[in-house]
C-alpha positions as CSV (number, residue, x, y, z in Angstrom):
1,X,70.7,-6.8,-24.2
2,X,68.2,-7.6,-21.5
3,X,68.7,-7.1,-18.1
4,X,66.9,-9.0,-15.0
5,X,67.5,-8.6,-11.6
6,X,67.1,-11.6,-9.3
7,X,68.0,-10.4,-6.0
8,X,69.1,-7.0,-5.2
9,X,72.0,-7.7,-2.3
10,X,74.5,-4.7,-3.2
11,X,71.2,-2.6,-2.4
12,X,70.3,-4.6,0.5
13,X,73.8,-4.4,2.0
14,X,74.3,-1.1,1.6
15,X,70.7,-0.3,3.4
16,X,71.7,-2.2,6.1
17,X,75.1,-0.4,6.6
18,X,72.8,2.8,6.4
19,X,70.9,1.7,9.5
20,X,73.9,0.4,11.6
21,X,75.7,4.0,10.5
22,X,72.5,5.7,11.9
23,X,71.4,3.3,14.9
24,X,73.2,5.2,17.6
25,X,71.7,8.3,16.8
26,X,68.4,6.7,16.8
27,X,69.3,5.3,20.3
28,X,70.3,8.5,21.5
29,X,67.0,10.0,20.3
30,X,64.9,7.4,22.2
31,X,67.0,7.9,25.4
32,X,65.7,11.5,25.2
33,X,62.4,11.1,25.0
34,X,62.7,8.5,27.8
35,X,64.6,11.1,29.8
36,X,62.3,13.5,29.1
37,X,58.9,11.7,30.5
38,X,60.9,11.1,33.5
39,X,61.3,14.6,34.2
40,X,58.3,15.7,33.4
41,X,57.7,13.2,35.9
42,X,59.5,14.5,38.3
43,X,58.1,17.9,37.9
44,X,54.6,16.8,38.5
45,X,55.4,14.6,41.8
46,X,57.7,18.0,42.9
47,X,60.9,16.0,43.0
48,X,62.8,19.0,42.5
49,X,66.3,17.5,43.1
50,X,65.6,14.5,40.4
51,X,63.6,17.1,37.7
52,X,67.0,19.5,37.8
53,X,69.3,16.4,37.6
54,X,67.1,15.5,35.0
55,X,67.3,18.7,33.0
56,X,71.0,18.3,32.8
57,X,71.2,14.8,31.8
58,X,68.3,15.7,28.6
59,X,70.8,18.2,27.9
60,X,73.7,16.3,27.9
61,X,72.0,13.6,26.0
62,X,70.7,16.1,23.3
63,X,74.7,17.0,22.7
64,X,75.3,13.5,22.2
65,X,72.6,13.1,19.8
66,X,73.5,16.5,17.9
67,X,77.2,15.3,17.6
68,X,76.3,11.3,16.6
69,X,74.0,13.1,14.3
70,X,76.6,15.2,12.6
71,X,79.2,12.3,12.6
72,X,76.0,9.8,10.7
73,X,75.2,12.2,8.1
74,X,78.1,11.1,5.9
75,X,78.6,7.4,4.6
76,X,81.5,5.1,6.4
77,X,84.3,4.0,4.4
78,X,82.7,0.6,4.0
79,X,79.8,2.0,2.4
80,X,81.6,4.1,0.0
81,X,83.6,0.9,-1.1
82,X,80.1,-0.9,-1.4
83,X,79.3,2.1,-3.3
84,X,82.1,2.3,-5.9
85,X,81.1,-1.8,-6.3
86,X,77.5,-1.6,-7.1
87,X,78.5,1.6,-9.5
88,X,81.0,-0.4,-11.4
89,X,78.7,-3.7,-11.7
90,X,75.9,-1.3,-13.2
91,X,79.3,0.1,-15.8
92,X,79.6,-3.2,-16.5
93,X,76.2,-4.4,-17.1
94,X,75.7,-0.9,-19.5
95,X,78.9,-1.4,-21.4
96,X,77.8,-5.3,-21.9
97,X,74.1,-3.6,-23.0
98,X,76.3,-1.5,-25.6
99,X,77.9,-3.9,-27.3
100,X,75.4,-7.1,-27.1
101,X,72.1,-7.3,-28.7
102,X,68.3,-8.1,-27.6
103,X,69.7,-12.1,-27.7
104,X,71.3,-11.5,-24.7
105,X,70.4,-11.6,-21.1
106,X,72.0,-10.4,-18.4
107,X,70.7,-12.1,-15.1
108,X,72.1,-10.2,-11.9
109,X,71.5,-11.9,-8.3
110,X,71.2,-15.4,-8.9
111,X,71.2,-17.8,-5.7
112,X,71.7,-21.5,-4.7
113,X,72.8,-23.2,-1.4
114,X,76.3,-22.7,-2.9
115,X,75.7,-18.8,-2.8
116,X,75.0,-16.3,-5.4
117,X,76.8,-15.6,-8.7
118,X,76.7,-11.9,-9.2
119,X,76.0,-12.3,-13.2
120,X,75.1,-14.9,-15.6
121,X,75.2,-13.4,-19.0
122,X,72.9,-15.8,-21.8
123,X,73.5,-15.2,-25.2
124,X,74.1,-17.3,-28.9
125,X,77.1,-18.0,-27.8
126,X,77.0,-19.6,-24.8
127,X,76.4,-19.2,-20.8
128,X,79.2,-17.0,-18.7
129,X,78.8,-17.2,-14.9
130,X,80.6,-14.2,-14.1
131,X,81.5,-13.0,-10.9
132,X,82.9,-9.5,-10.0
133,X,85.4,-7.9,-7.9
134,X,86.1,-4.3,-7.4
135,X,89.8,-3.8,-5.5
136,X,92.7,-1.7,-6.1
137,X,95.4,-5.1,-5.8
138,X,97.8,-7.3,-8.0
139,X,96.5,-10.8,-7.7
140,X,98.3,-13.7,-7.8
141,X,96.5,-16.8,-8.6
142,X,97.6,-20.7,-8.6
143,X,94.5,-23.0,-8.9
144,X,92.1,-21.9,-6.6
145,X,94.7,-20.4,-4.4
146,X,94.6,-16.5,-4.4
147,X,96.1,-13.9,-3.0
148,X,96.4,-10.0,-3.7
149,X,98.7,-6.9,-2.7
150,X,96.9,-3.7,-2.4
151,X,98.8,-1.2,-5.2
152,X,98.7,2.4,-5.5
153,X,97.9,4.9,-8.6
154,X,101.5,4.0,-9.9
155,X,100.6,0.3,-9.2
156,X,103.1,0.4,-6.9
157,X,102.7,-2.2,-3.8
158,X,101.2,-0.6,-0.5
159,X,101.4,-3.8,1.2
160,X,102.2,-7.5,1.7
161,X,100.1,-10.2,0.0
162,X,97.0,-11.9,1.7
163,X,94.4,-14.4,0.6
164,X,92.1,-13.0,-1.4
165,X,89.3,-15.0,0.3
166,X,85.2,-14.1,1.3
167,X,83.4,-14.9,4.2
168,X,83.3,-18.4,4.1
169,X,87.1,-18.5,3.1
170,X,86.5,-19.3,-0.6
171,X,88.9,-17.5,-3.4
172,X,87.1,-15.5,-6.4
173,X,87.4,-18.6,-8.1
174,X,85.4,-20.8,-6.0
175,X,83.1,-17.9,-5.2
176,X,81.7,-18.5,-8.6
177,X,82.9,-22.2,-9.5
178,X,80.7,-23.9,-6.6
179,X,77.3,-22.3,-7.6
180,X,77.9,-22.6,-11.2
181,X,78.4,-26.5,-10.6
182,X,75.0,-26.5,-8.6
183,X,73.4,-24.2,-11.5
184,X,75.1,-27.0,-14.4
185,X,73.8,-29.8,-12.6
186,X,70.6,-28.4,-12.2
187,X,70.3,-28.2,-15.9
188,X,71.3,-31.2,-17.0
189,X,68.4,-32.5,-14.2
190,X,66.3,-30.5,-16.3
191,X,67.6,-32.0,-20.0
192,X,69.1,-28.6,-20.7
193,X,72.5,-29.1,-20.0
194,X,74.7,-26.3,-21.0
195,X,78.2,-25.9,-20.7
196,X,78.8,-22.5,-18.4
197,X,82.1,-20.7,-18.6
198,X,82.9,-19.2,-15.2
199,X,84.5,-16.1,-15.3
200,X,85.9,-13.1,-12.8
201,X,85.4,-10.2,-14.3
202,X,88.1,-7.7,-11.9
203,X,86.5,-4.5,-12.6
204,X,88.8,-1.9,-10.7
205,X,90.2,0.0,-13.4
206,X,93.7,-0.3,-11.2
207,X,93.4,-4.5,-10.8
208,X,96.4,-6.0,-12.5
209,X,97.3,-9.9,-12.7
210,X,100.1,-10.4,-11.4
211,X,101.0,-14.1,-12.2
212,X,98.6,-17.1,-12.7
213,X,99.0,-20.6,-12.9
214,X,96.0,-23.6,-13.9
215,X,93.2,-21.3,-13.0
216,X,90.2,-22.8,-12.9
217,X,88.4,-20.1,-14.6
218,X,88.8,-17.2,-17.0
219,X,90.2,-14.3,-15.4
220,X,89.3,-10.6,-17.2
221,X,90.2,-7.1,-16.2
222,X,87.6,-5.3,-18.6
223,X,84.7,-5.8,-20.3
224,X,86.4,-5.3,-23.8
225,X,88.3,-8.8,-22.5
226,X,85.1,-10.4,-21.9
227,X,83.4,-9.5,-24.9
228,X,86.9,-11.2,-26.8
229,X,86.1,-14.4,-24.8
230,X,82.6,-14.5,-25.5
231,X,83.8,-13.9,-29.5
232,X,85.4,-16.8,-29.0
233,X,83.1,-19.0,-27.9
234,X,82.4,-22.6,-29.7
235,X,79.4,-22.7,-28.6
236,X,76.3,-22.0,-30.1
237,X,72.3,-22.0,-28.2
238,X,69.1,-21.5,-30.3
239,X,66.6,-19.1,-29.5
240,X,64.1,-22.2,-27.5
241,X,67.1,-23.4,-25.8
242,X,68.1,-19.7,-24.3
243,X,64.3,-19.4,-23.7
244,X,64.2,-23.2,-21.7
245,X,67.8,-22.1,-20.0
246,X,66.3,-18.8,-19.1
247,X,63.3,-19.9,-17.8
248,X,65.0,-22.6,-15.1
249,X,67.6,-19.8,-14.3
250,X,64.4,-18.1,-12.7
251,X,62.5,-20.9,-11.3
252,X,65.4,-22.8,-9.6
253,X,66.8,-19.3,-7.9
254,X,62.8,-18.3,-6.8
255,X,62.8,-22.6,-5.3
256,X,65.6,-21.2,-3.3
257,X,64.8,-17.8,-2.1
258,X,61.5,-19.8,-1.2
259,X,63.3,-22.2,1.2
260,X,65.4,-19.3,3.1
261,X,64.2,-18.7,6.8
262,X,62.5,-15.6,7.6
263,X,64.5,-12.9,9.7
């Protein structure tokens, strides 16, 4: 199996936690060096009252630096959950590369205005829009309603349920049913309609179903589950059809990425 990376946004979010998680200790560093030239400053002009008010204020400062620095040099909690994420959607992607065969593609990163699906996975047998989620919870899932219990080891409860929602307040479900729709119609605007099967993947080896009821897309918690859905697939795409497919994949997520304002 082939993989291709689109956009790299696990990477990108994690650098940016990095720089938050290090900011104040860069401020603190500049506010030395500012306080410093003062008293230098100070020194020269023979404002001996500011210079030693000075000196203790540097020192002070310094401290602050020294213990920011200390507290920066490990990652946050945040970051080790975005961590354990991006580890288990490069375990999936490998034990996907195990089992499928150069026909396949797996495309990571893909973006429309309806947001990014995490995976789209191209094959013989079909087009799976998969999107993944890494948490320790039971979910409970009617329609596009869903909500999920944080569970322990024992998969035990630790806590009530709450909608299992992202930033913009969609479920898992719509998460990857909305840019799959844009994606579909996309193709079929390009005569190359394909059916796609939208799929999340929960890849927490601890994430447990706890009821469903008319989901509006498969729901998996493994890959050996996914490659059993993709064995069952009906339907069938040629090697110039996968290429075509393959090729619009690319050019409608780089239209996209185009249009996207400059920060």
């Amino acid at each position: 199996m082939r993989i291709e990376v689109l956009s790299e946004h696990p990477e990108v979010m994690l650098a940016e936690a990095e720089r938050e998680r290090r900011r104040g200790v860069d401020e603190q560093l500049a506010l030395v060096q500012s306080l410093r030239e003062e008293r230098r400053k100070a020194r020269s002009e023979r404002r001996w009252l500011a210079w030693l008010r000075l000196a203790f204020t540097v020192s002070a400062v310094k401290r602050e630096a020294a213990r920011q620095h200390v507290a920066s040099a490990l990652p946050t909690a945040r970051e080790l959950t975005m961590m354990a994420g991006r580890n288990a959607e490069r375990r999936v992607a490998g034990e996907l590369a195990e089992a499928l065969d150069d026909e396949w593609i797996l495309v990571r990163g893909y973006c429309n205005p309806r947001g990014e699906i995490d995976a789209l996975l191209l094959g013989p047998r079909g087009l799976f829009a998969i999107e993944e989620k890494y948490r320790s919870v039971r979910v409970y899932i009617r329609g596009d309603k869903w909500t999920a219990e944080q569970i322990d080891r024992y998969g035990k409860s630790r806590g009530v349920r709450s909608p299992l929602r992202d930033g913009k307040g969609r479920s898992p479900s719509e998460q990857v049913n909305e840019p799959a729709a844009v994606l579909s119609s996309w193709l079929s605007k390009n005569k190359r309609g394909t059916p796609i099967t939208p799929v999340v993947l929960l890849t927490h080896p601890r994430a447990r179903i706890g009821s469903m009821e008319h989901p509006t897309v498969r729901v998996e918690t493994s890959v050996r589950q996914l490659l059993a859905l993709i064995d069952r697939s009906r339907y069938a795409l040629d090697a110039q059809r996968r290429a075509d497919i393959e090729r619009l994949i690319r050019r409608d997520h780089e239209f996209h990425q185009a249009k996207k304002p400059l920060r």
